[in-house]
N, C-alpha and C positions, 0 to 999 in steps of 0.2 A: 660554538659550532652550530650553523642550521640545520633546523631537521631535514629529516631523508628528504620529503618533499619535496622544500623549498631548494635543497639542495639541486633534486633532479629537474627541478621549473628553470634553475640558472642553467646548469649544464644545458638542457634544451636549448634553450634562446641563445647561448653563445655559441652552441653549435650553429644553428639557424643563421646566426648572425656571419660565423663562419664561414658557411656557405654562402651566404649573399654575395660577401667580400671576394671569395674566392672568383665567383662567374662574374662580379662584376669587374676584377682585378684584368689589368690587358696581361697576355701572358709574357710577358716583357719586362725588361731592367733598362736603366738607362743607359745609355751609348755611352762608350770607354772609349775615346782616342787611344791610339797605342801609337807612341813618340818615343823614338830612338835618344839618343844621348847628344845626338847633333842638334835636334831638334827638329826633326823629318818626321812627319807625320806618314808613317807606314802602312793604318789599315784603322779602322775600329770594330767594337765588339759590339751587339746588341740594337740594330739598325732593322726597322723595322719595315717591312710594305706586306700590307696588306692583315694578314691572321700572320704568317712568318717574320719569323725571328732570323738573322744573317749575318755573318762574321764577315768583313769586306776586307780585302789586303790590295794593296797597289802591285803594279809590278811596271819595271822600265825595260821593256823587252819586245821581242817579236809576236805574233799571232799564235803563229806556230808554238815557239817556246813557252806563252804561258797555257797553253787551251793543251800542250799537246798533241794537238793536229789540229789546224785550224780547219774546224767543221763547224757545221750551223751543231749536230749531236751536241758537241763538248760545248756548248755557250751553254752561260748560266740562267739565260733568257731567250727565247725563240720568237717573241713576236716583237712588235713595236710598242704594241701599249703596254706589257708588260719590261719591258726597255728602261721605258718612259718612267713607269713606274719607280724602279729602279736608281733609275737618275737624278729623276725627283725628293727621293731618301735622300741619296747623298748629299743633295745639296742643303734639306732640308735640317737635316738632322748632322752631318757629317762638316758641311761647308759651311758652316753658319757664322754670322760677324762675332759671338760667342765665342766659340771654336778656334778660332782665327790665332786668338790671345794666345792660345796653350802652344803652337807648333810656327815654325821659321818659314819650313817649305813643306810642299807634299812630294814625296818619295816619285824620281823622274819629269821635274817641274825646278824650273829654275826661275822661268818669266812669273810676270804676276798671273794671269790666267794659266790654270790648269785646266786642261780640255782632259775628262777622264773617259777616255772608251769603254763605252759596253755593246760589244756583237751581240745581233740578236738571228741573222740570217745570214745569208752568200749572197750574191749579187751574181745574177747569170749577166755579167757583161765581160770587161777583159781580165782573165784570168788572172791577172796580176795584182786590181783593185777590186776586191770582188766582196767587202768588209759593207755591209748596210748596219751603223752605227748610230747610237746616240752617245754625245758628246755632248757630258756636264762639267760644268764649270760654276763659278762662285755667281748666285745671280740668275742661271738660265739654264736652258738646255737646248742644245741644237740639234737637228738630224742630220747625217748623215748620208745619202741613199743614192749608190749609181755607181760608174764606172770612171776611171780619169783621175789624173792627176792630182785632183782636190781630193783624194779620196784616201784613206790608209790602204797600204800595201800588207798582202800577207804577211809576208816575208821579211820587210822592213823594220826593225828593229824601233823603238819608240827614243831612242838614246839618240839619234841622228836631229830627234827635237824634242828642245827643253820644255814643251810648253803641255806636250800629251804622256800618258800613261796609259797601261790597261787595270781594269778594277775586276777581281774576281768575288764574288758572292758565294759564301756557303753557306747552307742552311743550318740551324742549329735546333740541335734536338731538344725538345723543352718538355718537361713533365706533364703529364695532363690533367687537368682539373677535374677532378669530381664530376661526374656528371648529378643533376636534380635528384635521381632517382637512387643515388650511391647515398648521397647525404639523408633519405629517406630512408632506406633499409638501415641506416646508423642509428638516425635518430628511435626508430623500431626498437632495437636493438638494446639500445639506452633504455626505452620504455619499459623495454622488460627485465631485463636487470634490476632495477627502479621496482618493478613491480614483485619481482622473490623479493627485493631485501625488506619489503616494507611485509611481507607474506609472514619472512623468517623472525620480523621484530616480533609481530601480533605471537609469533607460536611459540618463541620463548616466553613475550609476559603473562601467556596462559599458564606454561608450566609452573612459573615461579609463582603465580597467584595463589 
């Protein structure tokens, strides 16, 4: 056994070291495809942008039907570069030629390109096309932005074409690391602990002297 010391010199420094690892650790797991029994690639877990961590699921439906009212409020994204952002995960981490091996199709995608919608605003133009989208696909990402025909329809169901989906993002809640200051009052703490038991040796081997 080492003495109390040397003991508390270890225990220090793998704390210490603890802490390093902890702040320098991202707060993140690797991405989990989640693949159905078909082999439809449905959503994954652990998709990162930015300091956030986000659970993504596909859905083959309307605006309306996945957002629940299709409003710029309910998007999981409100501007463009934060869109972008977005899109660029998925392809990154989600689309990857990697990736690719594990799953047949992605969920509402029949063609080889999957164009995945992510709303990020409304479009004050005709009521009807009114979706300013980025649309990732294997490879790139395109914008979407205006009014007209080329554009998604609220209302329109994604199921009318094999080729688009919508992607919803939720945030996932992740423990918090230590802050410097946490690990300092610990390591304190340790100190003095450390410091009675080494108090309590010295006063029993007086007594027994």
């Amino acid at each position: 056994m080492l003495p109390g010391g040397q003991m508390m010199k270890r225990m220090i420094a793998g704390l210490i070291g603890m802490g390093l690892l902890a702040n320098a650790m991202p707060a993140f797991a690797a991405v989990k495809l989640n693949v159905d029994r078909s082999g439809t690639l449905t959503g994954a877990t652990g998709v990162v942008i930015g300091k956030n961590t986000y659970n993504v699921d596909f859905f083959d439906n309307s605006c309306t039907v996945v957002f629940g009212t299709c409003s710029a409020s309910k998007f999981d994204f409100k501007t463009d570069v934060t869109a972008r952002d977005a899109a660029s995960a998925l392809l990154n981490q989600v689309y990857t030629t990697a990736n690719v091996k594990t799953y047949s199709r992605v969920l509402g995608c029949e063609a080889g390109i999957c164009d995945s919608y992510i709303p990020y605003q409304l479009f004050a133009g005709d009521p009807s096309y009114a979706l300013a989208i980025v649309a990732a696909y294997r490879g790139t990402d395109r914008k979407f932005v205006g009014a007209g025909p080329a554009y998604p329809e609220i209302n329109t169901s994604t199921t009318a074409d094999s080729s688009v989906n919508y992607v919803r993002f939720t945030m996932q809640t992740v423990a918090a690391v230590p802050e410097p200051a946490t690990w300092a009052m610990m390591l304190v703490g340790f100190g003095m602990v450390g410091a009675a038991s080494r108090s309590r040796r010295r006063s029993t081997a007086t007594t027994f002297a």
